[in-house]
Phi, psi and omega in degrees: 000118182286131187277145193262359188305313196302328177288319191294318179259018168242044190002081181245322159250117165308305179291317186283356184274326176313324162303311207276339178112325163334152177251150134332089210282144193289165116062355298241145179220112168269142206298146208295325167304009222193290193305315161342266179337296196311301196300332170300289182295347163281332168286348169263336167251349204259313142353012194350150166282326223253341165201139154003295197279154171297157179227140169034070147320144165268154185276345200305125178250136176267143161298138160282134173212162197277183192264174222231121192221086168238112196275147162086350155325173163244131186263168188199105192241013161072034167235008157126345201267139147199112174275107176317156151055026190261218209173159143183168210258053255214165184182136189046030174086345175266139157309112172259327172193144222225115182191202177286338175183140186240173197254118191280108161271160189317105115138054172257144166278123172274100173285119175271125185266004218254123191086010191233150201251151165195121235216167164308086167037150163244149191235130207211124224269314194190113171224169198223008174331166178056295208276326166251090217247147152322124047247006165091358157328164172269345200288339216225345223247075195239354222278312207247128157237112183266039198245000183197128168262053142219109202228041174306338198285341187263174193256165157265334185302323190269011163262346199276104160288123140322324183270353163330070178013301228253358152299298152307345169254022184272315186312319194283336180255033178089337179264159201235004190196144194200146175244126184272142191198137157336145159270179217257014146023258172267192187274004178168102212285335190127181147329071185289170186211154222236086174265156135302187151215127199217141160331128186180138178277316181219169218280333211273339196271001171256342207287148171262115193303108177094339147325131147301148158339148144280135143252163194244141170233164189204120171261188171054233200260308198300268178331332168287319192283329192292326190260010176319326189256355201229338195062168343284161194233048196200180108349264168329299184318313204293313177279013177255287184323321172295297151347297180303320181294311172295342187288314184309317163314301193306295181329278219309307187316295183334301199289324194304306206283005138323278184286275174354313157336283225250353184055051181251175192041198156254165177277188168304155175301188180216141171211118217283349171287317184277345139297321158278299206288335159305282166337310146349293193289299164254050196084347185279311187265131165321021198329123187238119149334065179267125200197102208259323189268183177275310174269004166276337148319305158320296154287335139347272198312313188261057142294279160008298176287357197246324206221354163100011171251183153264139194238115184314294169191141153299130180241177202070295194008084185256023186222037183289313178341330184280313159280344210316317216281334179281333198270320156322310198282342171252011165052045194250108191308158153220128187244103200229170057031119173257017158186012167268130172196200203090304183295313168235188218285309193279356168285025216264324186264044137315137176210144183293335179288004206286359172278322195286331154314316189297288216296308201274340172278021172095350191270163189277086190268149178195135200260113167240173192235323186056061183172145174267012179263302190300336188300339177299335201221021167323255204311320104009326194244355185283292185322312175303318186311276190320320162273008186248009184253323177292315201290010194236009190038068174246081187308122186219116185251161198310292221283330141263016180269292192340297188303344180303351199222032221181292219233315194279327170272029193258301181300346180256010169269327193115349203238011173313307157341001214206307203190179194121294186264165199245124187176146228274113166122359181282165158288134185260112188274062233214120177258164165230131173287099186271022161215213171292148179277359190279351190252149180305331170295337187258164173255145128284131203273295202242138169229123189261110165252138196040025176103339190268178195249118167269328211211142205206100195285350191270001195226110185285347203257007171248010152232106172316097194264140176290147161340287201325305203258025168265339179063176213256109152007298217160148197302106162122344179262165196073341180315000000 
């Protein structure tokens, strides 16, 4: 029989926490500085087109927690600033205040931050946490529905173990926010979803309340190679599969956005592959892009220009250092790697500058990990990208290596309005560092999400372990 504590005090079962003294967590009532957006943003993505009733809503609750004080610090708020010796403030999950020194309210927990850093949250663009989950069973194998290389129609949210191990050590290294995404299969892969990561029993108690949607696209050899015996097996294919689905999408869109007008009659039938990619189509659901070369990034873009959508960001993209100039002009993000390439054939024109390249041609650069290893040292692959673009006399300052990782993948998610930065109405998403975070010695010491503390490396009972890994009361029970 498997122990419920560790869930029970980071108040996730309502009922065994009730014993222990534990509150319910309230509410989440976000402060009038804030709440405009948020609400813009739960009506435009979160809404369907295509029915009525809410779908999968999130359950997500910020935990109570006392308000937040960390003095003596060097602040770092990825908005240009890093203030020596600063303070900030944070209460009822909002930043409130940020500077050389803030006013301590009544019953706040105080940090001496002195000799210690302190930054936004890390945010990570694309992971497969949940969907391919720890110990890596086929039983855990939930990531590729290979079966049509057009699968728009599956969620990554109904594949998402909550109990994924490899989440708490996502947690211990600082990132507070993460996009879960279909794997690259297909030529289009499904939905991705936007989680905090937090202690949760089901995927809606993760879901971050006002993201929008993803959709996952796949260029190149991975689609070729699954379908190779089945088609398409080319390029010319991948993009003639790409096509049919959106010209079929438009049609749908067309009738929906008819019967919406005038309501007359019933409506159309519904069909959920052709329900996300309309929502594309009109802007709602995101595109994220796994795409490695350049000029297939290119055509890409103007598939994009052929049916009228935008494409969020490229990922992998290791040869974006080749486009930047395409990618400024297209307001199109590269969610890149900061030194893997190699392994096949289209990873082959890897270069370690390519973010600080991207970043210096006006384009949107962002270090994501795709791996449950890397998602741990996200400040680590911030640091290597950044020296390797100074050391190649690419000017890259702290404050946009930072952003690679915080405030620009905040923006290709949808939630820079919400988090990223560290400024007085954001949620406060906030690690303590115990250096620079930029040096290989440091840690994160404290990770706050939304103000409350999930992880506290000096207190084992602020680390969060999952059901899977707590293992049995004793040898032979529950068997």
């Amino acid at each position: 029989m498997k122990r419920l504590t560790t869930l029970a005090c980071f108040g996730i079962l309502s009922a065994a926490c009730a014993g222990a003294g534990a509150q319910t967590p309230p509410a989440q009532t976000p402060t009038p500085a804030v709440k405009p957006a948020e609400t813009k943003a739960e009506m435009k993505f979160t809404d369907t087109t295509s029915i009525d009733r809410p779908q999968y809503t999130s359950t997500y609750k910020r935990r109570p927690f006392p308000p937040v004080v960390i003095k003596n610090a060097t602040i770092m708020t990825a908005t240009g600033a890093e203030i020596k010796g600063g303070a900030i403030l944070f209460q009822d999950g909002k930043i409130v205040a940020i500077g050389q020194d803030v006013a301590v309210p009544t019953g706040a927990m105080v940090v001496d931050g002195t000799g210690k850093y302190v930054t936004p949250g890390l945010i990570d663009t694309h992971s497969h946490l949940g969907v391919y989950a720890a110990p890596g069973t086929q039983a855990e194998s939930d990531g590729n529905e290979a079966t049509n290389p057009v699968t728009a129609e599956v969620w990554a949210e109904h594949s998402i173990w909550p109990q994924d191990p490899q989440i708490p050590l996502a947690i211990a290294g600082g990132v507070t926010t993460m996009q879960v995404l279909p794997g690259s299969a297909n030529l289009i892969g499904g939905r991705s979803i936007v989680v905090r990561l937090v202690p949760a029993r089901t995927v809606q108690e993760m879901k971050f309340s006002g993201a929008p949607y993803g959709v996952k696209m796949a260029c190149g050899e991975n689609p070729k190679r699954v379908y190779q015996n089945r088609g398409p097996s080319t390029r010319m294919g991948n993009m003639a599969g790409y096509r049919a689905a959106f010209i079929q999408a438009d049609e749908y869109r067309r009738r929906w956005d008819k019967w919406l007008k005038d309501r007359m009659g019933d409506p159309p039938g519904r069909n959920l592959r052709d329900e996300t990619l309309a929502d594309v189509l009109r802007g709602k659901i995101l595109v994220h892009n796994h795409c490695y070369r350049a000029d297939e990034m290119a055509q890409m873009l103007d598939l994009a220009k052929e049916f009228g959508f935008k494409i969020q960001s490229f990922h992998h993209g290791v040869e974006a250092y080749k486009i930047a100039d395409l990618l400024a002009t297209a307001g199109t993000a590269a969610s890149v790697w900061s030194d893997w390439g190699g392994f096949k054939m289209e990873a082959y024109d890897e270069v370690v500058e390519n973010a600080a390249l991207v970043t210096q041609a006006g384009a949107r650069a962002i270090i994501h990990t795709d791996s449950p290893d890397g998602i741990q040292r996200m400040n680590q692959d911030a640091a290597k990208a950044m020296y390797a673009g100074n050391n190649a006399g690419i000017p890259v300052t702290r404050d946009q290596a930072l952003r690679w990782v915080t405030a620009n993948p905040a923006w290709a998610l949808g939630i820079d309005h919400l988090t990223g930065t560290l400024e007085a109405g954001k949620m406060a998403d906030v690690v303590i560092w115990s250096g620079d975070p930029f040096s290989i010695y440091s840690k994160a010491e404290k990770v706050f999400n939304e103000g409350w503390l999930v992880f506290d490396r000096s207190d084992p009972k602020r680390q969060y372990k999952t059901d899977f890994n707590l293992g049995q009361t004793e040898p032979g029970v529950g068997r």
